[in-house]
C-alpha positions, 0 to 999 in steps of 0.5 A: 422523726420529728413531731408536728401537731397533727392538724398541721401533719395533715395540711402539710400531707395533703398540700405535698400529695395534691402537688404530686397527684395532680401535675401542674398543681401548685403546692398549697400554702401552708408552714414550712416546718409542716412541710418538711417534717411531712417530706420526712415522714415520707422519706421515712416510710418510703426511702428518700430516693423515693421520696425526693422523685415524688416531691420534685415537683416542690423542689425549687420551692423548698430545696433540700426538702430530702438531703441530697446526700440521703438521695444519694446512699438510698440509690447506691444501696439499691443498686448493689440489691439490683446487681445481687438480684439481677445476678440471682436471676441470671442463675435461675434464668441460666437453669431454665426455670421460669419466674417472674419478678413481683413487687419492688423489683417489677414496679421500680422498673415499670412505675419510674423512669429510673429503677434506682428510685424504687427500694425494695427489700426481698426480691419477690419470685413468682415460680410455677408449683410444678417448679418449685422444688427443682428451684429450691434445689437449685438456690440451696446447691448455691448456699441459700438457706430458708430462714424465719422472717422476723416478727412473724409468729409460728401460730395462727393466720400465714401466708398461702401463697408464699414461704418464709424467705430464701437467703443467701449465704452472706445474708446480701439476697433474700428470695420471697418465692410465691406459688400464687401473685398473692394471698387469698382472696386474690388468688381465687380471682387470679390464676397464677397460669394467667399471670404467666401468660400475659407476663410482659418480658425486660431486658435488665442489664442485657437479662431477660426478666419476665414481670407481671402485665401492667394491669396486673402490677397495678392490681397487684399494688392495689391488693398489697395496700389494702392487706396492710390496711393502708396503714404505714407500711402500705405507703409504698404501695400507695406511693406505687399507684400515685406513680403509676397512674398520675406521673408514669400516666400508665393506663391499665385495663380497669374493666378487667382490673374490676372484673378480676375483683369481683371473681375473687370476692375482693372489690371492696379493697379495690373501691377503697384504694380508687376512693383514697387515690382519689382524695390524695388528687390523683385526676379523675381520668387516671381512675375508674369511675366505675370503681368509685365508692360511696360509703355511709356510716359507719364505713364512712366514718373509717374511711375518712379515717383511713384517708386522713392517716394517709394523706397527712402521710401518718402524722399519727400512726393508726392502732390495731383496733382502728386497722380492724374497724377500717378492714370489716368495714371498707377492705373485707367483705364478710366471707374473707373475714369468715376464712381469714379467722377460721385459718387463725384458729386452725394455726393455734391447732397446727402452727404454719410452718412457711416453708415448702414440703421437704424443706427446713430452716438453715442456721441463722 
């Protein structure tokens, strides 16, 4: 990517996320140089089929903001992950086990008119507890091996709600199977019986495919944002919500959304995506007032930080010590905080292994 000033990285973010927030709003000017390297900044973190739906607004301004020809591969590479998915699916479905698609799977059909705008890596599965081992059974009959997913240590804190990944045996599909929507403290505010039951079921391809309720894939996007600290790789997430909320103009339940929030200990995060939705222009009517937040230092201080990295689409990449700052201050409350570390402590003791009981690792 190339590098801009980060004065002129943020202008431009800011002029291109108001432009897509805000439908009908002019793109601000600014330089144009700044504005393409910020359209590449986005493509980068997203994927240009992603980000050539979200930038059409300023297209017939600055043409070729995304190379069509980037467009093009982006889409048929997730067609070929939707077709393996949707095979998948077809042999869990043909089985009789109930899950339900999450994350880039569900939003790409939900979130955009066309699901070949979305990318997603892993397919993500929801599966009841009581199921899981007949459905591990199942891939692992069909030469699906669990396997180590990189970068990720085998010490201190891991995930409680998922595994490491299920791949098959020519590497082209990867299953995140969860027993939870996902970590904790979501899990505390939303039962995984509750998911199920208000699922909302597609038909994909002539499949059945049951994927969370809207207001539950916003939460959930909402969620998945803030436990990446909304830095660079939340940017699909973010990118997600500006989508649904200011494009799609899906309306979800923010009472029950808030409600969930306050039973699972996690408004906080909630407050903070709706301030940064906000301050990237998304209407005032797309989001809950009553979620708002009002900061004062030093909160203030590493949310206005948080947003500046996102509005200027990560100009400048923010380090760890600034991702913590902004997650005691703005996304976790104390109690979180407290768990979060006393799991840390606990893996140096006991090393998670990230896989279901009675499980191993396959050749990589």
């Amino acid at each position: 990517m190339p590098a801009t000033p980060a004065s002129d990285g943020l202008i431009a973010g800011r002029a291109l996320w108001r432009a897509v927030a805000a439908p009908g709003h002019p793109l601000d000017p600014c330089d144009e140089a700044a504005l393409r390297a910020a359209a590449l900044r986005l493509s980068y973190y997203t994927s240009p089929s992603m980000a050539a739906w979200l930038l059409s607004p300023v297209a017939a301004r600055l043409p070729g903001l995304v190379p069509a020809a980037e467009v093009e591969r982006a889409r048929q590479f997730n067609r070929f992950l939707r077709t393996r998915a949707r095979a998948g699916l077809a042999h869990i479905h043909d089985a009789g086990i109930e899950v339900l698609a999450l994350k880039g799977f569900a939003t790409a059909t939900r979130f955009y008119p066309d699901p070949l705008i979305r990318t997603m890596g892993d397919v993500d599965l929801l599966v009841h507890p009581r199921d899981l081992a007949r459905l591990c059974d199942l891939l692992e009959k069909d030469g699906f091996r669990f396997l180590r997913s990189k970068g990720t240590p085998r010490w201190g804190l891991a995930s409680e709600s998922s595994f490491h990944p299920l791949v098959s045996a020519d590497g082209g599909l990867s299953f995140d199977l969860h027993v939870a929507a996902d970590d904790y403290p979501l899990s505390r505010g939303l039962d995984v019986e509750d998911v199920f039951a208000t699922a909302q079921r597609m038909e994909i391809d002539g499949l059945p495919v049951a994927v969370p309720c809207d207001d539950h894939l916003v939460l959930l996007a909402m969620t998945n944002a803030a436990r990446d600290k909304f830095d660079e790789n939340s940017l699909r997430s973010i990118s997600d919500l500006v989508a649904a909320l200011a494009i799609t103009g899906l309306a979800p339940d923010w009472a029950k959304i808030a409600a969930i929030g306050e039973r699972g200990g996690f408004s906080r995060a909630l407050r903070a995506a709706v301030g940064l939705l906000a301050a990237l222009g998304v209407p005032a009517d797309a989001l809950p007032g009553g979620l708002m937040p009002v900061y004062r230092w030093p909160a203030r201080s590493a949310f206005d930080a948080m947003v500046t990295d996102v509005q200027g689409i990560f100009a400048t990449v923010p380090g760890k010590i600034e991702k913590q700052r902004r997650d005691w201050l703005v996304i976790s409350p104390p109690a979180v905080l407290l768990r979060r570390n006393l799991r840390r402590i606990a893996g140096l003791v006991h090393p998670w292994m990230g896989l279901p009981a009675g499980r191993s690792f396959g050749a990589s």
